[in-house]
N, C-alpha and C positions, 0 to 999 in steps of 0.2 A: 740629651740626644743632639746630635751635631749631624746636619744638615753638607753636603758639596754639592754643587754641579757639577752635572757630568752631558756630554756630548758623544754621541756617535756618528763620525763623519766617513763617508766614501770618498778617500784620497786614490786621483791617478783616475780618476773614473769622469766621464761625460754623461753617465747617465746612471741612474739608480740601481744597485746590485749589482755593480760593475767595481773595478780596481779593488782598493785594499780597506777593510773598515779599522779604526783605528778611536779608542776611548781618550777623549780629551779632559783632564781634569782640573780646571783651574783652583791654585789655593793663595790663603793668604799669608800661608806660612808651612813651610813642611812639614806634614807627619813623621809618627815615623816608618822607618823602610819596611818594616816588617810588616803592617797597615799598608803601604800603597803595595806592597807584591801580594796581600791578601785580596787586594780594590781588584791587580792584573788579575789573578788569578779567579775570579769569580767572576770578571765580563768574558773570559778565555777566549779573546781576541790576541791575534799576531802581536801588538804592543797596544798598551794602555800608556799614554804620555799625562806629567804633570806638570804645570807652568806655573810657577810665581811671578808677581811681576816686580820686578828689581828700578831704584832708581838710576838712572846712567849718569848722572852726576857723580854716584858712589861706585859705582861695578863696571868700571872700565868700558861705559859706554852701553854696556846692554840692557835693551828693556825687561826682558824676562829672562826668566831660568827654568831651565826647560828639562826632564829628567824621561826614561824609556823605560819600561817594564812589558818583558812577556810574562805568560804566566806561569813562571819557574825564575828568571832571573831578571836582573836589569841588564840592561846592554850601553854601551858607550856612544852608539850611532842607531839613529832610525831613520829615515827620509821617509816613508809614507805616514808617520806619526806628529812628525816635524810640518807636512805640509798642512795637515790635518789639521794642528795647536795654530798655526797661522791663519785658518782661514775661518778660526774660532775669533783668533783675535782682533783681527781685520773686521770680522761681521758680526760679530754678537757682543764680545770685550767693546768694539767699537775704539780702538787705538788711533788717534789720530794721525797722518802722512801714510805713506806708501812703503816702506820699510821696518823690520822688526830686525833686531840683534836679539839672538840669543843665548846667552853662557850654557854651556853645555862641558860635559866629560872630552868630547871632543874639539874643545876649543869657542870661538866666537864664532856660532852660524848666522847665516842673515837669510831671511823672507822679504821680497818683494813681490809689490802685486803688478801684474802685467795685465791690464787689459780684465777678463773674468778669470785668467788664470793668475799664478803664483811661480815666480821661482825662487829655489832654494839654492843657495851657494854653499856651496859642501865639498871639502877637504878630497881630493884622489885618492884612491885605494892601490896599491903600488902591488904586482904581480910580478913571481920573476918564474922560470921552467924548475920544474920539481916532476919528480913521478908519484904516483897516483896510485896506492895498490891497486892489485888486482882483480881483489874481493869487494873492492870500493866499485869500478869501473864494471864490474858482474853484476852488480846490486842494482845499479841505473840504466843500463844497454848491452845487449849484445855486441851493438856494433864499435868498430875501433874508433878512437878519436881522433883528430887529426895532433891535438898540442894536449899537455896539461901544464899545469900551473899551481902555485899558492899564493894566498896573500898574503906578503912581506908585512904588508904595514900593519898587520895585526896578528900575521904570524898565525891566521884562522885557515879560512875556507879553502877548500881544495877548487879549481877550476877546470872545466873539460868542454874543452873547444871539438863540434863536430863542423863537418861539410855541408851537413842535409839538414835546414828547418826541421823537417817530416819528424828525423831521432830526436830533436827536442820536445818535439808539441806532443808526440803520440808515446813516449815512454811511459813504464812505469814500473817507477824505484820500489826497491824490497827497503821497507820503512822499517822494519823489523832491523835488519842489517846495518842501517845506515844509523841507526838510533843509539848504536854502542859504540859509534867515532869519537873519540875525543877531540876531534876537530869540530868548529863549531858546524859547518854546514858544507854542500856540495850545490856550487855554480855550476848549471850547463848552459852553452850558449850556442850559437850559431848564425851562417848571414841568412840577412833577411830574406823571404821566399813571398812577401806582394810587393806592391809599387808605393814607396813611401817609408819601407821599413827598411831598416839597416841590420838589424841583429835580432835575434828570437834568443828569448834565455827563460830559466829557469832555475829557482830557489828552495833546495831543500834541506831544509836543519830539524828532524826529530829529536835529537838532541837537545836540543831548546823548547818543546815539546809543542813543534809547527812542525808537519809531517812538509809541508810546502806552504811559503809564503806567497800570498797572490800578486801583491806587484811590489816590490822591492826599492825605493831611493838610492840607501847601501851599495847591495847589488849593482844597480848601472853606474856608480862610482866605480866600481870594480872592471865591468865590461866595456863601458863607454870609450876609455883612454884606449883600450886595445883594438877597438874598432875603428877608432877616430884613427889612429896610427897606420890599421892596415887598409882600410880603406882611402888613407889621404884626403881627410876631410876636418874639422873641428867639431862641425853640427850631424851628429847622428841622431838615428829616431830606432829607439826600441821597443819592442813589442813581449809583454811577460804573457807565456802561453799557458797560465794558468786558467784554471775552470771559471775564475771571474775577469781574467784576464784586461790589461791593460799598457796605456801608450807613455811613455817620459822621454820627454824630448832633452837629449845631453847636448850640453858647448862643451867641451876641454877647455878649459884655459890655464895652460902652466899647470899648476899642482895643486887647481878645484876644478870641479864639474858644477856644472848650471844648469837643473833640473826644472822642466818648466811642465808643470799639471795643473787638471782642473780637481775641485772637491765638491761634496755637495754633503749638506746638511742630510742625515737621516733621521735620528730621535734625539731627544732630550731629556733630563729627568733627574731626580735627584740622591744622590745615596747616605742612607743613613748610618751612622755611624753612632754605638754606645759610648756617654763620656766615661 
């Protein structure tokens, strides 16, 4: 019998049952894929993340390697899974200094600690005007949008920019419909509607079998540079209007975003695994 730890952390959240829950699994050597997508799929959390730790003398500098699993696929990008495995490795791993590198599908990410919180430097998600069927745009709101969009840079999610906070927070998508896109997921976004927030958005990939993801990293890579742009600002603060809902403060810079959250420890425990 073979023994992991395993963590469950509230990334994106200041307080408990809040932002995004996310399985942290440290190893000391990869399984295999078929074993860690069986680990996602039995916590049936938005992403289960696995980190090994890498020497940086050998691996171009990074201390660990860092992998994403929902419970149907891996994915290339996580941010709430991402802040999660840092704030594992920061407070329990116990990593010495205030910075982590991590090799990833999406290149070299970095974690620093800020204060009680964490930001993560993560690659831009590049968006250009595309339309958006019909039956897609039926499925989420009646109401019209103001823009749509796709993302380029992965050639995935559809985007649908409205005017009104109000259609993003209080929708609700035919999960049924949106579940036979071959695109990975549908972004809705909107400006912010309290004092302090910049954008209201929201995250849904059935598809991926997450009818809605509750606060997204990914995601405000996606939104962040487009608000930062039309609002004329670099620091926006967005708000995911989801049922657990939560806050990720974006920088633009050039072509990353700087994601600055809180996480908090929920349980612990350990999975057994047959040799």
């Amino acid at each position: 019998m073979t023994t992991l730890p395993i963590y469950q952390i509230d990334a994106f959240a200041d307080r408990m049952f809040a932002g995004n829950p996310a399985a942290v699994v440290p190893l000391d050597g990869w399984l295999a894929d078929a074993v860690m997508q069986n680990i996602a799929l039995e916590n049936n959390l938005s992403e289960t993340a696995f980190v090994v730790k890498l020497d940086p003398a050998k691996d171009d500098g990074a201390d660990f390697h860092i992998r994403w699993f929902t419970p149907t696929v891996e994915v290339p990008l996580c941010g709430h899974a991402t802040l999660a495995s840092a704030f594992v490795i920061f407070n329990i791993l116990g990593l010495d200094g205030d910075i982590i590198r991590l090799q990833s599908a999406s290149g070299i990410l970095t974690a620093r600690r800020d204060g009680d919180m964490i930001v993560l430097d993560f690659p831009k998600q590049s968006i250009a005007p595309d339309d958006v069927p019909a039956h897609v745009l039926a499925a989420i709101s009646d109401a019209a949008p103001r823009e749509t969009f796709r993302v380029t840079s992965r050639d995935t999610d559809f985007v649908v920019v409205y005017d009104d906070a109000s259609v993003v927070r209080n929708m609700t998508p035919d999960m049924s419909a949106l579940g036979k896109l071959a695109e990975r997921g549908v972004i809705v976004t909107a400006p912010g509607d309290q004092s302090g927030i910049d954008m209201v958005s929201r995250y849904f990939l059935p598809a991926l079998g997450i009818d809605e993801d509750p606060v997204t990293g990914y995601m405000h890579c996606v939104v962040s540079p487009y608000w930062a742009e039309r609002i004329g600002k670099s620091n926006v603060v967005g708000y995911q209007a989801s049922k657990r809902g939560g806050i990720v403060d974006c920088t633009v810079d050039g072509d990353r975003v700087h994601l600055k959250g809180n996480a908090l420890l929920y349980l612990k425990g350990e999975i057994y695994l047959p040799d």
